[in-house]
N, CA, C and O of each residue as an XYZ file, in Angstrom:
328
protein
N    -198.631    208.518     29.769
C    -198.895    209.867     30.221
C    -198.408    210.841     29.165
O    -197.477    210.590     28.401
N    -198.909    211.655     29.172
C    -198.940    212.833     27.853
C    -198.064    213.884     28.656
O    -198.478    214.401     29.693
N    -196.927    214.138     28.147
C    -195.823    215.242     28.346
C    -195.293    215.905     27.299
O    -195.013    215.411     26.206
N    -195.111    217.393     27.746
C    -194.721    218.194     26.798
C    -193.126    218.331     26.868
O    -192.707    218.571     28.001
N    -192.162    218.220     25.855
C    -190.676    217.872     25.908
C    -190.068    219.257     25.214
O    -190.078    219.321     23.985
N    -189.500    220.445     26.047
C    -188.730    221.388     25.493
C    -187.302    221.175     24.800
O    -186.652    220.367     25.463
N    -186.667    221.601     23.777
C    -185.219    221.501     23.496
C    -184.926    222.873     23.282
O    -185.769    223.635     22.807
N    -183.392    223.359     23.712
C    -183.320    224.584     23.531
C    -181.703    224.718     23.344
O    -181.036    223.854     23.913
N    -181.173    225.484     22.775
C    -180.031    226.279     22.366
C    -179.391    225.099     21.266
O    -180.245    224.508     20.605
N    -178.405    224.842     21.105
C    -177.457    223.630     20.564
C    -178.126    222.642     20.334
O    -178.289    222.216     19.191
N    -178.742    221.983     21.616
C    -179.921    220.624     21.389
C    -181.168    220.743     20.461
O    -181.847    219.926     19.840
N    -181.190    221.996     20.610
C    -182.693    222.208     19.739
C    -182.349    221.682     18.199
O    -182.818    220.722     17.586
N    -181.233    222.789     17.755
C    -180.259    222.553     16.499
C    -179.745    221.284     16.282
O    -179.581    221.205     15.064
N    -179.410    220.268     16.802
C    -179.227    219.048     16.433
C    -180.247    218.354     16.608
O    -180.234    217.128     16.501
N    -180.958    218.828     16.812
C    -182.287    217.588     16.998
C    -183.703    218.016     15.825
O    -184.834    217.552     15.681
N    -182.885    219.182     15.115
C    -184.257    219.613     14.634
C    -185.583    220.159     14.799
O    -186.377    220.358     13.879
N    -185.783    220.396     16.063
C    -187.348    220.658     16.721
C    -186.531    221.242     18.150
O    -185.472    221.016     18.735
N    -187.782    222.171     18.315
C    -188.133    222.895     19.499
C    -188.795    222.456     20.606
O    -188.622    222.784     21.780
N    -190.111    221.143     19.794
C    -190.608    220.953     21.241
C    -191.477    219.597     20.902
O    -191.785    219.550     19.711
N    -191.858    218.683     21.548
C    -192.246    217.493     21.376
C    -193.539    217.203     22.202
O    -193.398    217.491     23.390
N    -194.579    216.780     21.917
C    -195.579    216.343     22.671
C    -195.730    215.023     22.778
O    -195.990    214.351     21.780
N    -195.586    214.466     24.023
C    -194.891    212.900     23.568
C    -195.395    211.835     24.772
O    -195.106    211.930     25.965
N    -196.147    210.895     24.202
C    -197.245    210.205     25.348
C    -196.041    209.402     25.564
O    -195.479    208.926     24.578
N    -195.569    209.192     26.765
C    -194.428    208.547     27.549
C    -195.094    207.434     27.925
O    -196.294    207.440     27.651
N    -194.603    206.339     28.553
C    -195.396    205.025     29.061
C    -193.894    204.257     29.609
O    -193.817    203.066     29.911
N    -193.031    205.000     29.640
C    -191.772    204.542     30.737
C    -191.889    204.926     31.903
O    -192.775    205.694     32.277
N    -190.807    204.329     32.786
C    -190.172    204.363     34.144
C    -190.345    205.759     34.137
O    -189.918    206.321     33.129
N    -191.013    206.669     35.255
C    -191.041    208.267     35.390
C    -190.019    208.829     35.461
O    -190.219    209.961     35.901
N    -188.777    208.607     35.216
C    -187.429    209.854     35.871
C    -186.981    210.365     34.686
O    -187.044    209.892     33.551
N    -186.554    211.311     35.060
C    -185.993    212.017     33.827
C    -184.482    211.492     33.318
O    -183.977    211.917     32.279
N    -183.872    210.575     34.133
C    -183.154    209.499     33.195
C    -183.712    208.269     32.519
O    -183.170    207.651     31.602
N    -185.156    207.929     33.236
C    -185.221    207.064     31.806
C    -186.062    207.457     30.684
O    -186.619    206.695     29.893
N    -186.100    208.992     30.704
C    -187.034    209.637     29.723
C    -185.467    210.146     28.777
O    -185.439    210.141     27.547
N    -184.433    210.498     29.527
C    -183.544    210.124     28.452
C    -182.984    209.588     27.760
O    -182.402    210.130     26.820
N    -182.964    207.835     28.087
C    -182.730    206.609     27.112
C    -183.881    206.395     26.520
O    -183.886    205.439     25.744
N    -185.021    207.081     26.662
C    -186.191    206.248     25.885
C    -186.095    207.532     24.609
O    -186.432    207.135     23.494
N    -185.781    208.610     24.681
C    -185.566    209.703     23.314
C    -184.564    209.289     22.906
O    -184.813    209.214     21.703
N    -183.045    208.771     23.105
C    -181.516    208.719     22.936
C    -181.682    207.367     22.076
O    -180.968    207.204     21.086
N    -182.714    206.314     22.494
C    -182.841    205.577     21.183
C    -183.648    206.067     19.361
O    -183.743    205.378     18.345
N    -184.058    207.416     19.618
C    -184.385    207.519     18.969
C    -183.599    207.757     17.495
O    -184.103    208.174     16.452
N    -181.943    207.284     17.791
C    -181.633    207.874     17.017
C    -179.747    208.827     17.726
O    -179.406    209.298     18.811
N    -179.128    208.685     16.504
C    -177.394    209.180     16.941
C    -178.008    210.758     17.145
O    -179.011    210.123     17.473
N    -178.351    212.052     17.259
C    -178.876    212.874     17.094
C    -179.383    212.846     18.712
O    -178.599    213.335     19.526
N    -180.558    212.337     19.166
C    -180.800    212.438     20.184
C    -179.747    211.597     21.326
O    -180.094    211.524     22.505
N    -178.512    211.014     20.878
C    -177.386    210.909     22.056
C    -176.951    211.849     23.063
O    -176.582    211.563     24.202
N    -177.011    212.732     22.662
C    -176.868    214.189     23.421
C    -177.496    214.151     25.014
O    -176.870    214.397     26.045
N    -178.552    213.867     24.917
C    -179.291    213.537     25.960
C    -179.051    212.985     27.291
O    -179.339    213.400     28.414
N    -178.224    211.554     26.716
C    -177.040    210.340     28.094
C    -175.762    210.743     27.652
O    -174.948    209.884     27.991
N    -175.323    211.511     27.149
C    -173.815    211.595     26.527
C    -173.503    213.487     26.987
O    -174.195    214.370     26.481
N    -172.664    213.713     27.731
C    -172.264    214.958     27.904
C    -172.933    215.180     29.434
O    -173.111    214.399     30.368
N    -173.304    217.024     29.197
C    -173.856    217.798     30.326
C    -175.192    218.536     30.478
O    -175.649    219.471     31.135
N    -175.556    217.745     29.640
C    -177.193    218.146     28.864
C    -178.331    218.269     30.710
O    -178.498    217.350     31.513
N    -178.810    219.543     30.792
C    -179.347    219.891     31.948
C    -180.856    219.321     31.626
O    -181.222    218.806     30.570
N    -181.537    219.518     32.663
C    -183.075    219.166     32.631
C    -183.890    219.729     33.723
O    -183.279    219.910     34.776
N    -185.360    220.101     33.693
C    -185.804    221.113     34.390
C    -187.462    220.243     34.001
O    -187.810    219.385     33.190
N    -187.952    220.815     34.782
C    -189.623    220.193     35.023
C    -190.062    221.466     35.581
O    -189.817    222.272     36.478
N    -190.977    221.194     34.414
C    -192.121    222.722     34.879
C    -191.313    224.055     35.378
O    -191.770    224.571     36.398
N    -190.137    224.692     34.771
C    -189.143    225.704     34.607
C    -188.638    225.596     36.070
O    -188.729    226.617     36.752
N    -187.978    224.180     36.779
C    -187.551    224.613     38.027
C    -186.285    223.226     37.483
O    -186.764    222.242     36.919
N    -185.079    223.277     37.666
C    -184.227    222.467     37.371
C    -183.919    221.497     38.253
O    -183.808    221.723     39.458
N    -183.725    220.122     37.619
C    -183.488    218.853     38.305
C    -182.431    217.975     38.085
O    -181.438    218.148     37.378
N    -182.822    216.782     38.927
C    -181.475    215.730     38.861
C    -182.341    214.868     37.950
O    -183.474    215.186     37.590
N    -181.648    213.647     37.580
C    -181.883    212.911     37.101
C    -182.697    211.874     37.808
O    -183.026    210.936     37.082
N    -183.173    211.809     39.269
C    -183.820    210.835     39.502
C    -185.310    212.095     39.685
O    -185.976    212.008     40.717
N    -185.581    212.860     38.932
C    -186.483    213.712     39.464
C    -187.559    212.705     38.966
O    -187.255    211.705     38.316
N    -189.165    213.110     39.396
C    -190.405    212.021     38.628
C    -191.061    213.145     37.895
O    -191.437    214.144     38.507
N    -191.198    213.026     36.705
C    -192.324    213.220     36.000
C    -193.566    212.786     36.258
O    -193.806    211.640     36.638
N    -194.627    213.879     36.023
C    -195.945    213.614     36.261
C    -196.869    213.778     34.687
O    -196.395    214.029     33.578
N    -197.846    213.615     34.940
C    -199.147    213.910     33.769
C    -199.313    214.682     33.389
O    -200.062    215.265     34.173
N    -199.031    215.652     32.066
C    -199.145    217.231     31.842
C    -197.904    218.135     32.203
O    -198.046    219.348     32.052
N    -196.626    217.620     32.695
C    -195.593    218.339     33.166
C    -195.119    218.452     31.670
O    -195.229    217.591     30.798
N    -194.308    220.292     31.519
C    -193.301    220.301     30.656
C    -191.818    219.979     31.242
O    -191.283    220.444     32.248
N    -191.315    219.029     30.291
C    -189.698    218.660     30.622
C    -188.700    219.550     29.420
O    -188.746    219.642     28.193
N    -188.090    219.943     30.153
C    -187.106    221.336     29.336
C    -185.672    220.275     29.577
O    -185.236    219.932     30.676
N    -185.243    219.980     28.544
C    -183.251    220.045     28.280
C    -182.708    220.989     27.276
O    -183.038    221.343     26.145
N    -181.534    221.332     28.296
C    -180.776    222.393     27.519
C    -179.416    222.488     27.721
O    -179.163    222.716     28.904
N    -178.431    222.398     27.006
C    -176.515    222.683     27.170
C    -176.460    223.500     28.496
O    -177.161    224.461     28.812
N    -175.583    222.969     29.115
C    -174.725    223.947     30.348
C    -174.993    225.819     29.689
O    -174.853    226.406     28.616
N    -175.371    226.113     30.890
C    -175.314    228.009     30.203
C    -173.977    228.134     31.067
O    -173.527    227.556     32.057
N    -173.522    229.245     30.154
C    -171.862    230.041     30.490
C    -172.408    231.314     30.465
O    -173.459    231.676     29.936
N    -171.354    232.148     31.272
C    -171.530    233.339     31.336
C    -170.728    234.325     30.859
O    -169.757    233.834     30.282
N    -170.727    235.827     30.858
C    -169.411    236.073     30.626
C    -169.522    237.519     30.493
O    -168.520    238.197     30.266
């Protein structure tokens, strides 16, 4: 399935890229869409390692959320306020 993959603030910056178009063919959740990027490489660890958030189609989720066909998946660092 063809998904569009956002990175933003800190993650964007260590990962080099803003945004990924990326035919997936894993388990649908957005945890195993994070071990299948997190092998890509020490760089994409960020992903299973820390507090790295995640959101589908700009509405935020857990980790057992499902991805569908054409959904954008957004991760991004904890926001602080202040």
């Amino acid at each position: 399935m063809q998904i569009n993959i956002r990175f933003f603030a800190l993650l964007r910056e260590q990962l080099g890229c803003e945004h990924i178009e990326f035919d997936y063919q894993g388990e649908r959740t957005i945890a195993a869409l994070r071990h299948t990027l997190a092998a890509h490489g020490d760089a994409w660890l960020a992903l299973i390692n820390g507090n790295t958030l995640a959101a589908i189609n700009h509405t935020l989720c857990q980790d057992h959320a499902i991805i569908s066909e054409g959904d954008e998946v957004a991760f991004f660092p904890p926001v602080t306020g202040g």
